[in-house]
C-alpha positions as CSV (number, residue, x, y, z in Angstrom):
1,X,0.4,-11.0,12.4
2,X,3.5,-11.2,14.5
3,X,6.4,-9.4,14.3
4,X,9.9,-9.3,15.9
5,X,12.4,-6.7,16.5
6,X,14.6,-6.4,12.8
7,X,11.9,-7.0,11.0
8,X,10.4,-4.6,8.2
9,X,7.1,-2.9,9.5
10,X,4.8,-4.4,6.7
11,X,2.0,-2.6,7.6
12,X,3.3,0.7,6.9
13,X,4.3,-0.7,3.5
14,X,1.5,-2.2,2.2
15,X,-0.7,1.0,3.3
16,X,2.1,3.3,0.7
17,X,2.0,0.7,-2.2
18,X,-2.0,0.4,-2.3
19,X,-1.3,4.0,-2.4
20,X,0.6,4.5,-4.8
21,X,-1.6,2.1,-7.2
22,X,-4.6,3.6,-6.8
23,X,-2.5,7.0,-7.9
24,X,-1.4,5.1,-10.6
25,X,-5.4,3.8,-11.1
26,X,-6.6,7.8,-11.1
27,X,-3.8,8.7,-13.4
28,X,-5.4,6.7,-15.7
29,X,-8.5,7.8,-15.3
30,X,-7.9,11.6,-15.1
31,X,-5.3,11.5,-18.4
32,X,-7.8,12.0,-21.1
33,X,-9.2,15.2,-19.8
34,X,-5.6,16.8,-19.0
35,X,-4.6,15.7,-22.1
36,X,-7.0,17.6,-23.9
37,X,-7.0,20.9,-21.9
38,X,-2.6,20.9,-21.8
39,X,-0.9,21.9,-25.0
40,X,2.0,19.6,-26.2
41,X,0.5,16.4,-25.7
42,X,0.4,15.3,-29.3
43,X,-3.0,14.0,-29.4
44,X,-2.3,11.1,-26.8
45,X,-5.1,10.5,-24.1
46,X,-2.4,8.4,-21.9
47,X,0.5,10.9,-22.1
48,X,0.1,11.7,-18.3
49,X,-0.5,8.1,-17.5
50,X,2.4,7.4,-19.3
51,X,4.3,10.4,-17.4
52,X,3.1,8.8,-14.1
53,X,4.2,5.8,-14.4
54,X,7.8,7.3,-15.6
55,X,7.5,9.0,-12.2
56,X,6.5,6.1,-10.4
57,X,10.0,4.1,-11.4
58,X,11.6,6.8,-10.3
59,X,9.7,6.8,-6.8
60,X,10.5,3.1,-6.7
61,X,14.3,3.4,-7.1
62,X,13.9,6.4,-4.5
63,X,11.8,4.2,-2.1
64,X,14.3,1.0,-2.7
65,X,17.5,2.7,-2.4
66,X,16.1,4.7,0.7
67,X,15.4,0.9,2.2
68,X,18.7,-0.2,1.7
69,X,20.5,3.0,2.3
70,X,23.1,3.0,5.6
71,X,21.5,6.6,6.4
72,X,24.6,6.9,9.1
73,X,27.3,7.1,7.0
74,X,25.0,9.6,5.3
75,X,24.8,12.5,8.5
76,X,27.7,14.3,7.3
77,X,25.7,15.3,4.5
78,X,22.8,16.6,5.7
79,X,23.8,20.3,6.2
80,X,25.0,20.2,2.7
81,X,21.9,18.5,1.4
82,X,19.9,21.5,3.4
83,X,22.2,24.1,2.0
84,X,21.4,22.7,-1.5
85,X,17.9,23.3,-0.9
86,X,18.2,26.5,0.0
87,X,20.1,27.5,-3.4
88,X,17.3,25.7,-5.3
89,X,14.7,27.3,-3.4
90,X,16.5,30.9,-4.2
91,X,17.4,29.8,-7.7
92,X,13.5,29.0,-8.5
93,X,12.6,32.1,-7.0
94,X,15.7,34.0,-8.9
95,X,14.3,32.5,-11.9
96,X,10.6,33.3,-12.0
97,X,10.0,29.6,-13.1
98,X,6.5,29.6,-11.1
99,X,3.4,26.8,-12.0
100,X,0.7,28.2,-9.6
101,X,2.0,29.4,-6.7
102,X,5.4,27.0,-6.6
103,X,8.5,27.9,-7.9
104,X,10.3,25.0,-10.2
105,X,13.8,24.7,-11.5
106,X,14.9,22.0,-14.3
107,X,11.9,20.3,-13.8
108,X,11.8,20.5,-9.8
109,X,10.0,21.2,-6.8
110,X,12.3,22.7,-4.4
111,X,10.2,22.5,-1.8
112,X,9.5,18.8,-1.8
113,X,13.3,18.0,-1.1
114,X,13.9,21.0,1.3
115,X,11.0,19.8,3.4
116,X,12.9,16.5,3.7
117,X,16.5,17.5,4.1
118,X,14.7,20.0,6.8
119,X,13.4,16.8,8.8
120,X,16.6,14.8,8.7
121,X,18.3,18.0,9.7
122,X,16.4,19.0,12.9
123,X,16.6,15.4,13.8
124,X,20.3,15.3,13.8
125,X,20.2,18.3,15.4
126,X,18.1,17.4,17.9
127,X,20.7,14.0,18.6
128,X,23.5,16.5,19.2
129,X,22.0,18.8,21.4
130,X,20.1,16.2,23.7
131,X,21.2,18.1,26.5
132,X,20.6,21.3,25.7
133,X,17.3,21.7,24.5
134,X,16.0,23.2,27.4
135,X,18.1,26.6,26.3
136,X,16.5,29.2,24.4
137,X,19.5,29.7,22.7
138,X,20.4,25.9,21.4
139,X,17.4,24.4,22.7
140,X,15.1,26.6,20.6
141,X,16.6,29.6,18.8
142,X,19.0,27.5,16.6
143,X,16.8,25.0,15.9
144,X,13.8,27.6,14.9
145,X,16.1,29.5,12.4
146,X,16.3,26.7,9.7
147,X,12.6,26.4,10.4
148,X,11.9,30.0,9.4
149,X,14.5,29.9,6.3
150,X,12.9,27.3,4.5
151,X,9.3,28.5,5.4
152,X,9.9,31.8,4.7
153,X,11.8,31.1,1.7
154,X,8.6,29.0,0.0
155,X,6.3,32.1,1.5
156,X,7.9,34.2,-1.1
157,X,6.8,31.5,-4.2
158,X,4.5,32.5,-3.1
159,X,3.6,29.1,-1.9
160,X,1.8,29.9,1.7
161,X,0.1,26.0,2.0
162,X,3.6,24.4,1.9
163,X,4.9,27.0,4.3
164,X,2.4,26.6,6.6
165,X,2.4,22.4,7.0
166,X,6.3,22.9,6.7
167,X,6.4,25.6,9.9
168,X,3.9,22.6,11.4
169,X,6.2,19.4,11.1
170,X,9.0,20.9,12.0
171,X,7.7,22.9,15.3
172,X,6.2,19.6,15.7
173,X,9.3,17.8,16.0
174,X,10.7,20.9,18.3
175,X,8.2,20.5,20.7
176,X,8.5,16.4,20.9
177,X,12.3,17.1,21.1
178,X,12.3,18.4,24.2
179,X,12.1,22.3,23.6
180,X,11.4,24.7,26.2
181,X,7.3,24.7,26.7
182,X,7.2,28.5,27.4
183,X,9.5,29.4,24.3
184,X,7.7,26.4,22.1
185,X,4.2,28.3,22.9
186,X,5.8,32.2,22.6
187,X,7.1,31.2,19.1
188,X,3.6,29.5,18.1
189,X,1.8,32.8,18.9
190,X,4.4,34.9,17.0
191,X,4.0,32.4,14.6
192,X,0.3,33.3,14.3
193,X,0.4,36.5,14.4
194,X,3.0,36.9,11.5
195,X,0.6,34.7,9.7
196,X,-1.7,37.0,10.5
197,X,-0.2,39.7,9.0
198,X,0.5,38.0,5.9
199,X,-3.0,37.3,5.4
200,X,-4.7,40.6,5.6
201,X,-1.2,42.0,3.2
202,X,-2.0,39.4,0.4
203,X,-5.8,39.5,-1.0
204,X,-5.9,36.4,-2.3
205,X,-5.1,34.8,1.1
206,X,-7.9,36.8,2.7
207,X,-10.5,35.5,-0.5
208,X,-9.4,32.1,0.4
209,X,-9.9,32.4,4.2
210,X,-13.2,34.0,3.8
211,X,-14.1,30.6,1.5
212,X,-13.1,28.5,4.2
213,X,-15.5,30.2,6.4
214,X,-18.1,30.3,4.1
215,X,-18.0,26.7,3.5
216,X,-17.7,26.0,6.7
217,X,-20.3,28.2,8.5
218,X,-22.7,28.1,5.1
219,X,-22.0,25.2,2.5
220,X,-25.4,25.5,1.5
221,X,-24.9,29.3,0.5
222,X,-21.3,28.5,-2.0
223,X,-23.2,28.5,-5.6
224,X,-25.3,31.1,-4.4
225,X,-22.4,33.6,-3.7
226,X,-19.9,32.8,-6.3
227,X,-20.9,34.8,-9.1
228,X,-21.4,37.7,-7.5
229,X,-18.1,37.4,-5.2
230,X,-15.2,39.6,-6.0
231,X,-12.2,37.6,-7.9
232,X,-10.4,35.3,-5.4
233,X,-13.1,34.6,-3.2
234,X,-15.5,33.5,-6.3
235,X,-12.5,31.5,-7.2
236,X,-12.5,29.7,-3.7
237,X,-16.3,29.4,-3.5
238,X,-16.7,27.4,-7.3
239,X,-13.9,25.2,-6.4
240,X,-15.5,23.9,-2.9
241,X,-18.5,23.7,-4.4
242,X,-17.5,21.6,-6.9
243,X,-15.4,19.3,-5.0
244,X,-18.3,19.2,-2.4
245,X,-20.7,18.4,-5.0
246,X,-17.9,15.7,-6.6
247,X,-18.0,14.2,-3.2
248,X,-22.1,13.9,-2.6
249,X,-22.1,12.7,-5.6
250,X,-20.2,9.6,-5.5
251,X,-22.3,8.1,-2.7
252,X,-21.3,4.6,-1.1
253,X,-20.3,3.0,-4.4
254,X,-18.9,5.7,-7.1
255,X,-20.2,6.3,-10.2
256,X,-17.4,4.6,-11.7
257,X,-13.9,4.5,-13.2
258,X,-13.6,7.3,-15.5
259,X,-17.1,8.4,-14.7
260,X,-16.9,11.8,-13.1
261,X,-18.3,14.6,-14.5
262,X,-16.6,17.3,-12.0
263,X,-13.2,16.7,-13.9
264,X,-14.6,17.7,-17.3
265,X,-13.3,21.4,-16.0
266,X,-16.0,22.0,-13.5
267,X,-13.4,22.1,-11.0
268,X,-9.5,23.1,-11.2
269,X,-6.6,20.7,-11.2
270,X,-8.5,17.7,-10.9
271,X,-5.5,15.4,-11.1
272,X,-3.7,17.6,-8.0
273,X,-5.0,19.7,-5.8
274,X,-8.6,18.2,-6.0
275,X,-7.7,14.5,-7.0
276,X,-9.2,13.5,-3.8
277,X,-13.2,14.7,-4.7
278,X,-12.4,12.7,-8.2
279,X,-11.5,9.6,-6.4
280,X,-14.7,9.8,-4.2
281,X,-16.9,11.1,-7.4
282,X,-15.6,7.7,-8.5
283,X,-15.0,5.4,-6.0
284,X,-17.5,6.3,-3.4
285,X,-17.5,6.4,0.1
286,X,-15.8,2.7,-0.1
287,X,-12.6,3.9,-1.6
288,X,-12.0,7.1,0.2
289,X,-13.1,5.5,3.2
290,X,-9.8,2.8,2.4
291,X,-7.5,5.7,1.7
292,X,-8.4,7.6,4.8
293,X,-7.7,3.9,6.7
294,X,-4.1,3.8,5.0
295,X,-3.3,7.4,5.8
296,X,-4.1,6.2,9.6
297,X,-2.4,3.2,9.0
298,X,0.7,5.2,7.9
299,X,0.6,7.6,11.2
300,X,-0.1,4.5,13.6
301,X,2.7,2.8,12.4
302,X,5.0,5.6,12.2
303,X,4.4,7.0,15.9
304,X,4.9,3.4,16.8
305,X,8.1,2.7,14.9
306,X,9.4,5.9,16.6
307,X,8.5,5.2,19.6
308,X,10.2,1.7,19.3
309,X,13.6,3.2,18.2
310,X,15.9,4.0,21.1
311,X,18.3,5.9,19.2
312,X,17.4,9.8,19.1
313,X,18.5,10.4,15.4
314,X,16.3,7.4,14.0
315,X,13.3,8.4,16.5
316,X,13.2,12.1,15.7
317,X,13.4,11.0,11.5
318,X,10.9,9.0,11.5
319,X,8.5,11.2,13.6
320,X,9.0,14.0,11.1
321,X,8.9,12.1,7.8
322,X,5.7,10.4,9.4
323,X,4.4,13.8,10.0
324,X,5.3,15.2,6.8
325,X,3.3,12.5,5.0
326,X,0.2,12.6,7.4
327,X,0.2,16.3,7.6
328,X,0.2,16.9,3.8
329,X,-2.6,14.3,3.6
330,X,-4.7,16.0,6.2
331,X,-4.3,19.6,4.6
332,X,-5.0,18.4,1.1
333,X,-8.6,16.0,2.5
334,X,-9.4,18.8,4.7
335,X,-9.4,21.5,1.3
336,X,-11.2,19.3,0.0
337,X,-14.2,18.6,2.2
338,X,-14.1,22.2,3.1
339,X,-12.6,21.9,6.4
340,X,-9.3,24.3,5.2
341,X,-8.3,27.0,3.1
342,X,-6.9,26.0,-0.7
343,X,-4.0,25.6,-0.6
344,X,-2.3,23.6,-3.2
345,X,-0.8,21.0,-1.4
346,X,-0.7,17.4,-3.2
347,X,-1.8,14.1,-1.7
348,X,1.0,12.0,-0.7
349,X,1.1,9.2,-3.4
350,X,-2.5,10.0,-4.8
351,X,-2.0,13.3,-6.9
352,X,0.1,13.4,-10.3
353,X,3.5,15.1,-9.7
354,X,7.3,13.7,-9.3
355,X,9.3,15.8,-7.2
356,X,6.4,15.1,-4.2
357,X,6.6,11.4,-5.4
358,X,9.8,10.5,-4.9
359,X,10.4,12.6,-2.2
360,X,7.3,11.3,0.1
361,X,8.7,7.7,-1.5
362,X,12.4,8.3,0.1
363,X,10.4,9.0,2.8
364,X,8.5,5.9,3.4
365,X,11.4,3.9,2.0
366,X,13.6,5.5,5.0
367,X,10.9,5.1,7.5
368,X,11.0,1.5,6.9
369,X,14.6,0.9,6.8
370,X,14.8,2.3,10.5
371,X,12.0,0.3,11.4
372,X,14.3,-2.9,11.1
373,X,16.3,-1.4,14.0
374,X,14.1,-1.4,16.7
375,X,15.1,-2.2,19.9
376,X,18.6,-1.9,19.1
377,X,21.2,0.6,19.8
378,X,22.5,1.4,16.4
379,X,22.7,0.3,12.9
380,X,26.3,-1.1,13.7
381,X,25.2,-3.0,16.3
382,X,22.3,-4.2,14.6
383,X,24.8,-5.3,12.1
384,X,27.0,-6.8,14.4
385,X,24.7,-8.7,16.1
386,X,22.7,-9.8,12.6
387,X,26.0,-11.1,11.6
388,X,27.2,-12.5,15.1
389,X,24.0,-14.8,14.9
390,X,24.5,-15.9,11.8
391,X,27.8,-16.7,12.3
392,X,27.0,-18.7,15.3
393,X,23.8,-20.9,13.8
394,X,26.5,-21.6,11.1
395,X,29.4,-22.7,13.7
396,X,27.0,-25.0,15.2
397,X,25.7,-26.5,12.2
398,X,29.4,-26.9,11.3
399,X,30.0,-29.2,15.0
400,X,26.5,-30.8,14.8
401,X,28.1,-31.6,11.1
402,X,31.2,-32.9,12.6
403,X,30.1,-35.0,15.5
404,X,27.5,-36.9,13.1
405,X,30.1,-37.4,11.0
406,X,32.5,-38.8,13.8
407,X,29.9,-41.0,14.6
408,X,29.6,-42.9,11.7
409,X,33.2,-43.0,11.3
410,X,33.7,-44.9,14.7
């Protein structure tokens, strides 16, 4: 496949709609047992599937007006958009409306559109300060402090996953901005070492940290432990176990749509947090094996759109929505194989949820509406230049018109 400057990156979006159809696919297939365990239902083994695919319109006007969108004109709104977060993220928390550890308000995630209004803001900040990034103070410092506000704000859900691959994309995007390399690596070891703290004040962090170990140094040892672990850890032992023993079990070919056993309540939030060890319960090594192949898909083509875009506000977006996508992927497999502490985080386009949905949507949806303006300078001149082409093949058709005409005529 060839491909010219201005052209959609079709890769990158036919890895995020075979994405979103095999969410759609597991939806199905994981409705009758939510169904049954979640009052309010009415009886109905679809009503999540149905839900989903609600949510999935919605992700497709997000994802088609986020194509079409003339993000420029938009800038001006981005400190607002931030700010909005903010009050949602304090309203939610004002509120007490938790699910788990994330805070929700009329029916939202906070987090999900804070994490992108946080991208698109260090990006344009990042444009405007080109030359100063080198500064601790507007280099670094001012750059950090929206950083912290959101993460800390989604620490106090408390909501420590999204926190942490939040902190990641956007000191990510600090360091591939141009920030100082001996303030970048002082703030990542403060960063640590506040984390650090956190986790030996909050038990249920520690019981999750010492599962990740466990799993990682001793899977054989999980079942063994959990019933005679204290609370959180047991927790965190049964639930790797499980999604372990989900994953084993599926073997090259799956056991089969519908199939699985370990979503009959063996293991917790099946259609979520775990949806991945369902999907390879089912599927077997073939699917997942496909879905970790799009997820690389998604990064390679991301990294290369950016790298392809020559304006700094376009570049540094789609870095960070590429990373925010990957990272969240990563986390969530990682939990699931045992490679990383649970920590609640969905899988872009795979788990059942909205406000992640049609926020990692607008994502993609931007991502691809920048990719059309590689290699040129601006959208305005990419418009300009569109239209001054199009304007010229139709001038010439008009005198090659003309002249044949004059021909016949004499």
């Amino acid at each position: 496949m060839t491909r010219e400057y201005g052209d959609t990156d079709y890769w990158l979006m036919a890895a995020v709609i075979i994405l979103a159809g095999l969410g759609a696919v597991m939806s199905y297939s994981l409705s009758s047992v939510a169904s049954a365990v979640v009052k309010g239902t009415g009886g109905d083994r679809l009503f999540f599937f149905k839900r989903e695919l609600l949510r999935l319109a919605l992700a497709g006007v997000a994802f088609a007006a986020a194509l079409r969108i003339n993000y420029r004109r938009l800038r001006k709104l981005i400190l607002p958009g931030l700010a909005l977060s903010m009050v949602l993220l304090g309203a939610a928390l004002s509120l007490g409306a938790t699910r788990g550890a994330r805070s929700w308000i009329l029916g939202l995630q906070p987090t999900e559109p804070a994490r992108f209004m946080l991208v698109l803001f260090l990006a344009h900040y990042m444009d405007r300060q080109r030359e100063n990034m080198q500064s601790l103070l507007h280099g670094y410092l001012m750059a950090l402090a929206p950083i912290a506000l959101v993460a800390g704000a989604i620490v106090l859900q408390p909501d420590f996953g999204s926190a942490l691959a939040i902190g990641a994309i956007g000191y990510l995007m600090l360091f591939a901005g141009g920030a100082n390399i001996v303030h970048w690596g002082i703030g990542l070891a403060a960063a640590a070492s506040g984390f650090a703290v956190v986790a030996i004040a909050k038990i249920h962090v520690i019981g999750r940290l010492q599962g990740f170990w466990i799993a990682l140094t001793r899977p054989e040892m999980l079942e063994a432990l959990a019933p005679s672990a204290p609370g959180h850890l047991r927790n965190t032992l049964i639930h790797t176990f499980q999604a372990l023993l989900g994953i084993g079990s599926g073997g090259l070919f799956g056991v089969g749509l519908g199939q699985s056993r370990q979503k009959l309540l063996f293991i917790s939030e099946p259609h979520t947090d775990f949806v991945f060890s369902i999907i390879a319960e089912e599927g077997g090594f073939l699917i997942t094996g496909l879905i970790l192949l799009l997820y690389l898909v998604i990064l390679w083509r991301g990294m290369t759109i950016a790298g392809q875009l020559s304006d700094r506000f376009e570049r540094f977006s789609v870095l960070g929505l590429t990373l925010s996508l990957f990272i969240y992927a990563l986390i969530n497999i990682s939990v699931n194989v045992g490679l990383f502490p649970i920590t609640g985080l969905p899988l872009p386009f795979l788990s059942y949820g909205g406000s992640a949905l049609v926020v990692n949507a607008a994502s993609a949806g931007l991502i691809l509406n920048m990719s059309r303006h590689r290699g040129e300078r601006s959208i305005q001149s990419f418009s300009r230049k569109r239209h001054e082409s199009n304007h010229s093949r139709w001038r010439d058709g008009r005198t090659s018109l003309s002249r044949a005409g004059g021909g016949r005529g004499h």
